[in-house]
KOLKOL-900471 format. One record per residue (C-alpha): residue number from 1; x, y, z. Coordinates in nm, 2 decimals. Layout:
N
seq = NUM&xx = X&yy = Y&zz = Z .
...
This chain:
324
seq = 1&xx = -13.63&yy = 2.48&zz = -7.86 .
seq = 2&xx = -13.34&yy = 2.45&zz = -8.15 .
seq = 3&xx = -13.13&yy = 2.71&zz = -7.93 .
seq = 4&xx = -13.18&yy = 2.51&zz = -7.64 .
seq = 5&xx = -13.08&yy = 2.22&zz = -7.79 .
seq = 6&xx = -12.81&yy = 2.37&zz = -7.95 .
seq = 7&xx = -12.65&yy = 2.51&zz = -7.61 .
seq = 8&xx = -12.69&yy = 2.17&zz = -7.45 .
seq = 9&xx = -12.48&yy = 2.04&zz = -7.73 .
seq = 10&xx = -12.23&yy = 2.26&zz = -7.67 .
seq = 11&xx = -12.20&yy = 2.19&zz = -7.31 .
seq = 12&xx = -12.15&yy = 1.79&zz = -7.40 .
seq = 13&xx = -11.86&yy = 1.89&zz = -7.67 .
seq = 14&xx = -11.71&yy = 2.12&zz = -7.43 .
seq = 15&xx = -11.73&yy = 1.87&zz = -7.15 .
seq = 16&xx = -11.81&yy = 2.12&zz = -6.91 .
seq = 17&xx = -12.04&yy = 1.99&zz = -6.62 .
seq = 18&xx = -12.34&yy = 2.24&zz = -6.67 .
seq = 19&xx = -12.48&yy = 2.54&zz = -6.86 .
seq = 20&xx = -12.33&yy = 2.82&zz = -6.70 .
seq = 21&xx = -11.97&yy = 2.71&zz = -6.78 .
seq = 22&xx = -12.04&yy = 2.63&zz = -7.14 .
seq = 23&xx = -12.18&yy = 3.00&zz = -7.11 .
seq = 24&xx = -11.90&yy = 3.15&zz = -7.02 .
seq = 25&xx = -11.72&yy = 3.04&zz = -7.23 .
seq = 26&xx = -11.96&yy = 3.16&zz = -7.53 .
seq = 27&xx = -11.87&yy = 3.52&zz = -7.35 .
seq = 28&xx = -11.52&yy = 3.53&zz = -7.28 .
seq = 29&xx = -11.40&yy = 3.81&zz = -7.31 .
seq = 30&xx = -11.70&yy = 4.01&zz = -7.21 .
seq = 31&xx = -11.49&yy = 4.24&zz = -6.91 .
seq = 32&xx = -11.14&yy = 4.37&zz = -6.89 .
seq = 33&xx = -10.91&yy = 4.12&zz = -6.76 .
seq = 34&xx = -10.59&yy = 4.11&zz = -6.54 .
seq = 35&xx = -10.22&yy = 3.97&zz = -6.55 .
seq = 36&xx = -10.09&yy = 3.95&zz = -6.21 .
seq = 37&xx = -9.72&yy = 3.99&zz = -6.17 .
seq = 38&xx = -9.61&yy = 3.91&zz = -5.80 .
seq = 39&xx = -9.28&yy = 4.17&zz = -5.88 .
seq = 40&xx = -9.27&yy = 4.54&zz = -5.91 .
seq = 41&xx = -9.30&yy = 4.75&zz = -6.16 .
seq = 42&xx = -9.00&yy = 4.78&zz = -6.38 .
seq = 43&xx = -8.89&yy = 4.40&zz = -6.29 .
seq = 44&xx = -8.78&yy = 4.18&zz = -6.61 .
seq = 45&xx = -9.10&yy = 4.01&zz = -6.55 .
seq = 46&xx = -9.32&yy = 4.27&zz = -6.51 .
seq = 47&xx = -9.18&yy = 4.45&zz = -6.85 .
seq = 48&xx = -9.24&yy = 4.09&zz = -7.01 .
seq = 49&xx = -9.59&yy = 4.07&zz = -6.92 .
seq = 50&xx = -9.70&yy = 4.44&zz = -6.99 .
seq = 51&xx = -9.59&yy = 4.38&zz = -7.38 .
seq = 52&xx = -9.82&yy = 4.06&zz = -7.36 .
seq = 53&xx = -10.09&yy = 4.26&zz = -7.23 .
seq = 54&xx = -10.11&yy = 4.52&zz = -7.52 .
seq = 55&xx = -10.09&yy = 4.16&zz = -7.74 .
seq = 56&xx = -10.35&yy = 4.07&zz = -7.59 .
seq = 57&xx = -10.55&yy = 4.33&zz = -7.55 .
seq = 58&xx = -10.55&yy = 4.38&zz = -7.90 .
seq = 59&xx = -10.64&yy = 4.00&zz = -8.00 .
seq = 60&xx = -10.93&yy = 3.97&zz = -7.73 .
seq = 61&xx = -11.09&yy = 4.33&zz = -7.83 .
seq = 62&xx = -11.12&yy = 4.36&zz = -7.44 .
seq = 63&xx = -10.84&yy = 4.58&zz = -7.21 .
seq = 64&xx = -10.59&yy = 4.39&zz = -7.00 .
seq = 65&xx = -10.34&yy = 4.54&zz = -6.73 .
seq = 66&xx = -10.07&yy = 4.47&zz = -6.53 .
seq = 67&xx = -10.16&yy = 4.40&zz = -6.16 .
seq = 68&xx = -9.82&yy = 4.41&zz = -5.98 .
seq = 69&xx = -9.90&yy = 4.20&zz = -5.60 .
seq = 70&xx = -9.55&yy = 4.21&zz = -5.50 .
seq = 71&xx = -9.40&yy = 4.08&zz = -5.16 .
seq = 72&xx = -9.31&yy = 3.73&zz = -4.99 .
seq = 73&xx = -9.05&yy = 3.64&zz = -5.25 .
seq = 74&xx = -9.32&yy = 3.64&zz = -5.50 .
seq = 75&xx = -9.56&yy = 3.46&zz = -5.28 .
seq = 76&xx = -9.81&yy = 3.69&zz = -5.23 .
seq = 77&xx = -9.90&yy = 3.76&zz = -5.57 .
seq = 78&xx = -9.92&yy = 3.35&zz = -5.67 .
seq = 79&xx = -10.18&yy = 3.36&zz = -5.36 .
seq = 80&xx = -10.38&yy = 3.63&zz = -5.48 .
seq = 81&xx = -10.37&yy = 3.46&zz = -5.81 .
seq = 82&xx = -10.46&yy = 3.11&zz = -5.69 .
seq = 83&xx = -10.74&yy = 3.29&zz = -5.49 .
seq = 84&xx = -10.92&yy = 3.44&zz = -5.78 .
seq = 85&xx = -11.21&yy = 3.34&zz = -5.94 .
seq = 86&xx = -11.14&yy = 3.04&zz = -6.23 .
seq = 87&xx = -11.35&yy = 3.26&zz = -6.51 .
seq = 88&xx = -11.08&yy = 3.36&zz = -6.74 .
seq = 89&xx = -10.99&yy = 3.70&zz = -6.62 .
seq = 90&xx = -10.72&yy = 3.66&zz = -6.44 .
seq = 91&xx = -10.35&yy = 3.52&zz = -6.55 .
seq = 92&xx = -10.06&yy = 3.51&zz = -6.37 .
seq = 93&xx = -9.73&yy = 3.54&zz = -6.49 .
seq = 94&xx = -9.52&yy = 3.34&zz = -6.28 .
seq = 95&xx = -9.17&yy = 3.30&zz = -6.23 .
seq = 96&xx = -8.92&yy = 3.03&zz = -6.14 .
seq = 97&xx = -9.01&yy = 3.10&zz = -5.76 .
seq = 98&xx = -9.32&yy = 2.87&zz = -5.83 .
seq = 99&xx = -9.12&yy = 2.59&zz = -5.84 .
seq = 100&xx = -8.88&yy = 2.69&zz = -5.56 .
seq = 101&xx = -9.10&yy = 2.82&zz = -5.26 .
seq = 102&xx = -9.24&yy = 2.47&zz = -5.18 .
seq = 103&xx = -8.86&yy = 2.37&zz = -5.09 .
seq = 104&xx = -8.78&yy = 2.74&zz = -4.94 .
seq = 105&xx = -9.05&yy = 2.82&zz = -4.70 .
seq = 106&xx = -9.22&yy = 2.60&zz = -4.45 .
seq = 107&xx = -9.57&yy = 2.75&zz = -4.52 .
seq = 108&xx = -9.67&yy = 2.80&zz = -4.86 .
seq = 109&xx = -10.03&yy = 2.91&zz = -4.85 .
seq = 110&xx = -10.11&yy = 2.73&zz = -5.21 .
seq = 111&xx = -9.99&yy = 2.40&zz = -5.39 .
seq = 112&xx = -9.90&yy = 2.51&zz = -5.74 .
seq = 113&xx = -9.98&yy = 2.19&zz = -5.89 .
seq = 114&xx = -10.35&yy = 2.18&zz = -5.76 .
seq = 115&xx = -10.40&yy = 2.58&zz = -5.76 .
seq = 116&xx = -10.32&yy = 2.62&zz = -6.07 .
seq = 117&xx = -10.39&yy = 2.49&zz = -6.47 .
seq = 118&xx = -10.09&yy = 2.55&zz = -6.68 .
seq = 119&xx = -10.13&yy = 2.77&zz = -6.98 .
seq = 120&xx = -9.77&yy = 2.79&zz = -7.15 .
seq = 121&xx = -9.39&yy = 2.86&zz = -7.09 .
seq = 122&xx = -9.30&yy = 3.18&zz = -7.27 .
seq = 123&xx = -8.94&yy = 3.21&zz = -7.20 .
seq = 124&xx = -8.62&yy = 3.12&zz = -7.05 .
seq = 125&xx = -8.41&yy = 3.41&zz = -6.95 .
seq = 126&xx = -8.03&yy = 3.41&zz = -6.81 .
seq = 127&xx = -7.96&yy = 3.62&zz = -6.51 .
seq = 128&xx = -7.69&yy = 3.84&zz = -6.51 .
seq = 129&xx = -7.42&yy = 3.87&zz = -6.18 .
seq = 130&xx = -7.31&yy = 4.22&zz = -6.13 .
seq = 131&xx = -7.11&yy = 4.42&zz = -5.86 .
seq = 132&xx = -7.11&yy = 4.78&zz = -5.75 .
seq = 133&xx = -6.82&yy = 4.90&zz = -5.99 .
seq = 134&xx = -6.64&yy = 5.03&zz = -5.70 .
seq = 135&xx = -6.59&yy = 4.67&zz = -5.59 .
seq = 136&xx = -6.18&yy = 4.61&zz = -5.74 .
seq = 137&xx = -6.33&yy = 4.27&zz = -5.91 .
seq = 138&xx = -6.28&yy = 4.20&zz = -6.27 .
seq = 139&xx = -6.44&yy = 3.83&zz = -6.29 .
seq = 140&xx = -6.60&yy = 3.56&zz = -6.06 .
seq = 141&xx = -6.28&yy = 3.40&zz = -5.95 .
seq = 142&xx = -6.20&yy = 3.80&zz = -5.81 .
seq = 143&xx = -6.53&yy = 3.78&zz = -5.61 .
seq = 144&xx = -6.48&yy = 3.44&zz = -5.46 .
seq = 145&xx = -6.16&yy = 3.54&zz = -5.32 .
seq = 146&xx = -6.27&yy = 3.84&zz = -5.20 .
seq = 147&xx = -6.53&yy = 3.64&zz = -5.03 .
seq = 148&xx = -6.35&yy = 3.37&zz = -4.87 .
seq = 149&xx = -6.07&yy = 3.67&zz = -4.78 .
seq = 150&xx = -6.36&yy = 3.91&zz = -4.65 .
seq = 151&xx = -6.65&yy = 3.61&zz = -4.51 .
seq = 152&xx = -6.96&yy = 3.80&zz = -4.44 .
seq = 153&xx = -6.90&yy = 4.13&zz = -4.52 .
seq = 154&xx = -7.02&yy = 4.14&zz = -4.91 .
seq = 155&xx = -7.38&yy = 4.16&zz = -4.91 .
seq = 156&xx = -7.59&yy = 4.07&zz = -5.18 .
seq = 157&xx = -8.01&yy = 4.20&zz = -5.30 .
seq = 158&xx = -8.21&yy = 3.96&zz = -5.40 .
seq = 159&xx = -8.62&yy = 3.98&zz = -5.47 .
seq = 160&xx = -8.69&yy = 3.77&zz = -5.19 .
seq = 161&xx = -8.61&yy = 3.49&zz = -5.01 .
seq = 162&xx = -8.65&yy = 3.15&zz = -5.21 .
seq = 163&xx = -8.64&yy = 3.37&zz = -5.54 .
seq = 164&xx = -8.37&yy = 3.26&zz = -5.87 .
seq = 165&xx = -8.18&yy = 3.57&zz = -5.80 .
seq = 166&xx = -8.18&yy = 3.46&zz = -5.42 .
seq = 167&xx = -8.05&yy = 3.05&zz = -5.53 .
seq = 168&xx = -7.85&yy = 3.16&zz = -5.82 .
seq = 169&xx = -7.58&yy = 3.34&zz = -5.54 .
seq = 170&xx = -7.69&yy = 3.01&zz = -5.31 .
seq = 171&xx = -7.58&yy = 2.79&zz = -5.54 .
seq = 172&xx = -7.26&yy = 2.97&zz = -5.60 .
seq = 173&xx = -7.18&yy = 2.94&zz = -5.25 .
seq = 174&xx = -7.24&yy = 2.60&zz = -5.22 .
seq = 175&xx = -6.99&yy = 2.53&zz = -5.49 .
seq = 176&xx = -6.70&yy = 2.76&zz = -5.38 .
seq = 177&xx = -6.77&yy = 2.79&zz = -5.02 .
seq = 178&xx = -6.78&yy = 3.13&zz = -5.06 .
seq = 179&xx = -7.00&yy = 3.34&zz = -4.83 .
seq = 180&xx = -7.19&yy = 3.63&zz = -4.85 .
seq = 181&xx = -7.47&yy = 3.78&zz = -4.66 .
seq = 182&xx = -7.85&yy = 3.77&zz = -4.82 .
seq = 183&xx = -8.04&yy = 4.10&zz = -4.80 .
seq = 184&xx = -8.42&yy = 4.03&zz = -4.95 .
seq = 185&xx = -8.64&yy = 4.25&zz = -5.07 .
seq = 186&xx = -8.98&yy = 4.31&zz = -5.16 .
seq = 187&xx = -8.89&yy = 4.30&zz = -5.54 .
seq = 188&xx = -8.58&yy = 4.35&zz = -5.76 .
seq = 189&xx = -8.61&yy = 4.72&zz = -5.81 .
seq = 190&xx = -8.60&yy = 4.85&zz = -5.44 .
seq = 191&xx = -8.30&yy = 4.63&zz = -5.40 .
seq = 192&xx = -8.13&yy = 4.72&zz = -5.76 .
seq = 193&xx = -8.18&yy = 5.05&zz = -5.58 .
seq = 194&xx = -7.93&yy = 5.03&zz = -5.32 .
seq = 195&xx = -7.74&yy = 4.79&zz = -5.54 .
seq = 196&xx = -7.62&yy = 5.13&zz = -5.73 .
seq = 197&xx = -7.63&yy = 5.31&zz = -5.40 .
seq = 198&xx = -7.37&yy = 5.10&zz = -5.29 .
seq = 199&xx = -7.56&yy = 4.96&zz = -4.97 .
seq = 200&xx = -7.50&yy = 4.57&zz = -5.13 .
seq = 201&xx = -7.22&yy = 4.46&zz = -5.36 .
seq = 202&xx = -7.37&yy = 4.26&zz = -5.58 .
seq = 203&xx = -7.68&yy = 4.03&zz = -5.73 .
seq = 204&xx = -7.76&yy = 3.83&zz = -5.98 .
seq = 205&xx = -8.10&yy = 3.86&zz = -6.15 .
seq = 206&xx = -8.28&yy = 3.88&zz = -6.50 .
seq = 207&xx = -8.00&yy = 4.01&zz = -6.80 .
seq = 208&xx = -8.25&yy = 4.24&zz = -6.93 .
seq = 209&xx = -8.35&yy = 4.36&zz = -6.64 .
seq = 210&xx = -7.96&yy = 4.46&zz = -6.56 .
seq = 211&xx = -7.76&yy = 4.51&zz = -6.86 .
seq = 212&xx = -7.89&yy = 4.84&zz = -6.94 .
seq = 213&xx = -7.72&yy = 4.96&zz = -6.61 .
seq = 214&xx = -7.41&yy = 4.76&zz = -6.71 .
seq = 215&xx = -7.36&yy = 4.93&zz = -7.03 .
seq = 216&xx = -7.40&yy = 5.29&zz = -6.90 .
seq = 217&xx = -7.12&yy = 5.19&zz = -6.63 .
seq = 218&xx = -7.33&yy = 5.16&zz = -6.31 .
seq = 219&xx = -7.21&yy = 4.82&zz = -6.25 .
seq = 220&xx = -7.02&yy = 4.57&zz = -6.36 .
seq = 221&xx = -7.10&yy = 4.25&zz = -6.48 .
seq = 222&xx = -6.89&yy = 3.93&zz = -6.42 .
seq = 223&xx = -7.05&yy = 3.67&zz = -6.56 .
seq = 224&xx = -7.40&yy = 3.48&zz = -6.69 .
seq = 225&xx = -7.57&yy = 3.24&zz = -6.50 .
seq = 226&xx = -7.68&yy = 2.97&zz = -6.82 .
seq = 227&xx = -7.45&yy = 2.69&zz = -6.94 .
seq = 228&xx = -7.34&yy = 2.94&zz = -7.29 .
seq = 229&xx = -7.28&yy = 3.27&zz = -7.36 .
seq = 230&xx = -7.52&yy = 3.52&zz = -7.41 .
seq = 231&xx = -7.60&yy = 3.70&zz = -7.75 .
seq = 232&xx = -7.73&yy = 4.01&zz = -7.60 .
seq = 233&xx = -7.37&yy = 4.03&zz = -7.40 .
seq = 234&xx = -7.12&yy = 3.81&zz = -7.58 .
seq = 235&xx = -6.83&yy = 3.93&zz = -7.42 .
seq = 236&xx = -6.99&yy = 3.80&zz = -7.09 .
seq = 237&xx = -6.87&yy = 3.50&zz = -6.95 .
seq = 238&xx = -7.07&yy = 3.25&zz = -6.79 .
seq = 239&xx = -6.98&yy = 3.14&zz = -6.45 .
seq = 240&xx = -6.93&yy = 2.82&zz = -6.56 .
seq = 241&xx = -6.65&yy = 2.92&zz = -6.77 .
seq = 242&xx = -6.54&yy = 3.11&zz = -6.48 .
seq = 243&xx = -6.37&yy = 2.84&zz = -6.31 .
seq = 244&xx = -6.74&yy = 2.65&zz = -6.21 .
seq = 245&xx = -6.83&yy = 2.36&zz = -6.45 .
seq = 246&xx = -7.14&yy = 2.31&zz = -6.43 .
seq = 247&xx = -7.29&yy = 2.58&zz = -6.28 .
seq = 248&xx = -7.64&yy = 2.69&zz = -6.46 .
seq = 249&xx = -7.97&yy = 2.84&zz = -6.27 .
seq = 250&xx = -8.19&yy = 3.01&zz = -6.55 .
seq = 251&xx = -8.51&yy = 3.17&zz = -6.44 .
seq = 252&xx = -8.82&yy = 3.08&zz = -6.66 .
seq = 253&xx = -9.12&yy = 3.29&zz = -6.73 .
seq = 254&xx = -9.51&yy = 3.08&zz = -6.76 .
seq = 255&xx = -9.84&yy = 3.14&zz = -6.78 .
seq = 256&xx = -10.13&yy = 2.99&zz = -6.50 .
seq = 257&xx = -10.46&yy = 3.06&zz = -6.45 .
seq = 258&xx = -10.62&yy = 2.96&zz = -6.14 .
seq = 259&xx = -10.76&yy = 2.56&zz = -6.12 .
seq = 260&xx = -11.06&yy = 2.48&zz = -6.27 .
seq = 261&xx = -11.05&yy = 2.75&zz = -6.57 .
seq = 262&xx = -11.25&yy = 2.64&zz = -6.83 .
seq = 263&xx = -11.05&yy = 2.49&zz = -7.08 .
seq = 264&xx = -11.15&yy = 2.63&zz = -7.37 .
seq = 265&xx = -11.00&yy = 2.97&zz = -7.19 .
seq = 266&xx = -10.70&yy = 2.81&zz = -7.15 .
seq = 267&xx = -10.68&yy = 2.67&zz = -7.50 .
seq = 268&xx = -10.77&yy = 3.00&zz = -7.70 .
seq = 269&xx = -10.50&yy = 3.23&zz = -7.45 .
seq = 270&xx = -10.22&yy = 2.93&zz = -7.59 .
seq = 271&xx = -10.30&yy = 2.98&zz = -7.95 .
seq = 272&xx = -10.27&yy = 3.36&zz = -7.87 .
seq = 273&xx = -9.95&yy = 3.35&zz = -7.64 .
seq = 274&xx = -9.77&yy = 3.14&zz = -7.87 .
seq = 275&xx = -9.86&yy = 3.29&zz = -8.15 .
seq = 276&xx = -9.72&yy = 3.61&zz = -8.02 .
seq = 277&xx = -9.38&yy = 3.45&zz = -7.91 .
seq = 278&xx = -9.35&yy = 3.33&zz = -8.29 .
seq = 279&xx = -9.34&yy = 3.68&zz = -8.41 .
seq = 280&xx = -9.02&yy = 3.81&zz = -8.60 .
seq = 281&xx = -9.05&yy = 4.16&zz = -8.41 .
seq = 282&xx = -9.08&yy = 4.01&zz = -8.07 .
seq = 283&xx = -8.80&yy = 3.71&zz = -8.15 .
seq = 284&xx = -8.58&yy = 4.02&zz = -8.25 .
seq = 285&xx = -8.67&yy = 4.21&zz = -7.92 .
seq = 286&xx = -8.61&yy = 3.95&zz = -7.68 .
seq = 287&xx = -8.30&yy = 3.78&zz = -7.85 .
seq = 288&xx = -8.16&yy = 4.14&zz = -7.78 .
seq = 289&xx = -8.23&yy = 4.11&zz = -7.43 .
seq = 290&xx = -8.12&yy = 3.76&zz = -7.37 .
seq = 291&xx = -8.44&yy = 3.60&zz = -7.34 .
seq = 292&xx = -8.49&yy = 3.28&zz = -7.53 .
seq = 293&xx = -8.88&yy = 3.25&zz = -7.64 .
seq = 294&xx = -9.07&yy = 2.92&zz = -7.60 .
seq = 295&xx = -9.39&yy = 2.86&zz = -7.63 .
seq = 296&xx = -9.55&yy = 2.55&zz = -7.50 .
seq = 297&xx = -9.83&yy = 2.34&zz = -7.42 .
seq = 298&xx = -10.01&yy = 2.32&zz = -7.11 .
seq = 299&xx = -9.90&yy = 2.00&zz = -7.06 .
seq = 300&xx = -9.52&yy = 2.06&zz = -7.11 .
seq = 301&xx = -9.57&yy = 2.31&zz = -6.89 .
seq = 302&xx = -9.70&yy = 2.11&zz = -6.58 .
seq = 303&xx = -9.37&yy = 1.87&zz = -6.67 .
seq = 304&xx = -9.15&yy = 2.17&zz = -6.63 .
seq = 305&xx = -9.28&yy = 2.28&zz = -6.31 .
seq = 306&xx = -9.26&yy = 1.90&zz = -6.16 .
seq = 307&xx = -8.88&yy = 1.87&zz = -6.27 .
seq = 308&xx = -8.84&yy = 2.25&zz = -6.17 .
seq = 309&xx = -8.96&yy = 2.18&zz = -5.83 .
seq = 310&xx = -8.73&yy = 1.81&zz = -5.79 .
seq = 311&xx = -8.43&yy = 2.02&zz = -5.91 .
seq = 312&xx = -8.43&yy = 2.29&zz = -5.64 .
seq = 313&xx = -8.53&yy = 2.09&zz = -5.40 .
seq = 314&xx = -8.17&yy = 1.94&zz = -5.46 .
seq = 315&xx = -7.98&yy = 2.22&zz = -5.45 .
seq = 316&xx = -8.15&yy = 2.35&zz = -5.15 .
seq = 317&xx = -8.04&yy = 2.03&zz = -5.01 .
seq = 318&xx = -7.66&yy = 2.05&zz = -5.10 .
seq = 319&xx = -7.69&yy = 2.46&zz = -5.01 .
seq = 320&xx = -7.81&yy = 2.36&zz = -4.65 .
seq = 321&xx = -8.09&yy = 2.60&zz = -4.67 .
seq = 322&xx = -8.35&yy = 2.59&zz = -4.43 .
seq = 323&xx = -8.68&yy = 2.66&zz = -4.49 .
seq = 324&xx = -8.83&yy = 3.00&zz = -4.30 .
C-alpha cells in the first residue's frame, strides 16, 4: 500500500495525467536512445551532435547515436522526428531550417511549434562564403561584379532548398541584385563535393564545416555571414564590411523532442546539455571553430524559433522567393 501511495504521489507532483507517464519517467533511461540529425554525415551539424552524444551517453549510463535522416532541405529528418514516439529517446538536433521551411515550401508535413517541445539552443554558428579558388575573386565586391557581369552562369550548392546556406546567398542577392543559379542538394557534403570539383563556384554554409578546406587551399573564403568578425578566421571579413551594411544570416543549432515529452525528460536533458556547453574544454573547441555556445531554456528557445520564423518570412518576402 505505502508504494502505491507513494507512486500516486509522484504522479500528482509530476503533473503527469496517469501512472504510466510518471513511470516512465522513474525509468528513463532504460534503452539506448537516438539524436536525429536531418544532414549527412560529416555536416557541421552532424559533428556538433555526435560530440553531444558521447556527453551524453556518458551522463545517462545508457548508449546514444547519431541517426542521420537527410533529404528535403532537412525536412525529412524534422518529420521523422516529429513522428516519433514522445518517451524520451529520441532528440532532434535541429537547425535554422526549422524556422525557415514554413515560409520556403508550401507543404510542410509538421508545425514545429505544435510537433515539437523545446529543450535548449546550443549554439550560434557563422557561415562561411567560399569560391572554387580558380574563380579570379579576391572579396565579395569581386563576386558581385562577376555576377551582375556573368548573370546566371555562377552556380552555387546549398543543403537544400529553404536551408541558411540556401537564404544566406538569397539574401545577398536581394541586396546587390546579383544573380546566381541555386543547385540543392540532399546535404552539405554531396554538394561541398562538387564545390571542390569545380561543378559550382561557390556557397556559403557552417565556418567549421568549411574552413578546414579554406586553410589547406581548396577554396577561398571571401567573407563571414554574422555582423563581426570571426575569432576562428580573423582575417575574414564579414560581408557586411564588404560593402553590405547590414547584412547578417547566422545559422543556429537547438534541441526538440517530439510534443508531449514528459517534462521531467526534457528538464533533466537541459541541465545535462547546458552543463556540457559550460565546459572549458568544449568553450575552447568551439570558439576555435567559430561557434558561439548558448545554452538556454526551453522557453527561450520556443521565443527564438517564433522570431526566427517572423524574420525569414521577411526576407523571403523582399528575396521574392516562392514557395515550392
Amino acid at each position: 500500500m505505502r508504494v502505491k501511495s507513494v507512486a500516486v504521489l509522484g504522479t500528482i507532483l509530476t503533473g503527469c495525467p496517469g501512472s504510466p507517464c510518471a513511470l516512465a519517467q522513474e525509468q528513463w533511461p532504460s534503452r539506448p536512445m537516438r539524436i536525429v540529425v536531418p544532414s549527412g554525415s560529416g555536416s557541421g551539424s552532424d559533428i556538433f551532435a555526435r560530440t553531444l552524444a558521447q556527453r551524453l551517453t556518458e551522463r545517462l549510463g545508457k548508449q546514444v547515436v547519431v541517426e542521420n535522416r537527410t533529404g528535403a532541405g532537412n525536412m525529412i529528418g524534422y518529420e521523422f522526428a516529429a513522428r516519433s514516439p514522445p518517451d524520451g529517446y529520441t532528440i532532434l538536433s535541429a537547425v535554422s531550417t526549422l524556422a525557415i521551411h514554413p515560409v520556403t515550401y508550401k507543404k510542410v508535413s509538421y508545425d514545429a511549434m505544435r510537433d515539437f517541445d523545446p529543450v535548449s539552443h546550443t549554439a550560434n554558428l557563422p557561415n562561411l562564403l567560399v569560391v572554387h579558388p580558380a574563380l579570379p575573386l579576391r572579396s565579395v565586391k569581386d563576386l558581385i561584379a562577376l555576377a551582375k557581369a556573368r548573370p546566371g552562369e555562377l552556380l552555387y550548392a546549398s543543403a537544400g532548398h529553404g536551408t541558411s546556406p540556401h537564404l544566406s546567398i538569397e539574401l545577398l542577392t536581394s541586396m546587390t541584385g546579383a544573380r546566381f543559379v541555386h543547385v540543392p542538394y540532399k546535404s552539405g557534403p554531396p554538394g561541398l563535393t562538387d564545390l571542390m570539383a569545380g561543378q559550382v563556384q561557390l556557397m556559403a554554409t557552417a565556418l567549421n564545416y568549411l574552413r578546414p578546406h579554406v586553410l589547406g587551399g581548396r577554396l577561398r573564403a571571401l567573407g563571414v555571414t554574422t555582423a563581426k568578425r570571426v575569432g576562428a578566421m580573423p582575417d575574414t571579413p564579414t560581408i557586411a564590411e564588404s560593402g553590405l551594411p547590414g547584412y547578417e544570416s547566422v545559422q543556429w543549432y537547438s534541441l526538440f523532442v517530439p510534443a508531449k515529452t514528459p517534462r521531467a525528460i526534457i528538464d533533466r536533458l537541459n541541465r545535462e546539455v547546458v552543463t556540457w556547453l559550460r565546459l572549458p574544454d568544449v568553450i575552447e573547441r568551439n570558439t576555435a571553430d567559430g561557434n558561439e555556445l548558448v545554452g538556454s531554456t526551453p522557453e527561450e528557445l520556443a521565443a527564438l524559433l517564433r522570431n526566427e520564423t517572423a524574420k525569414w518570412a521577411k526576407v523571403a518576402k523582399a528575396a521574392g522567393l516562392k514557395p515550392e
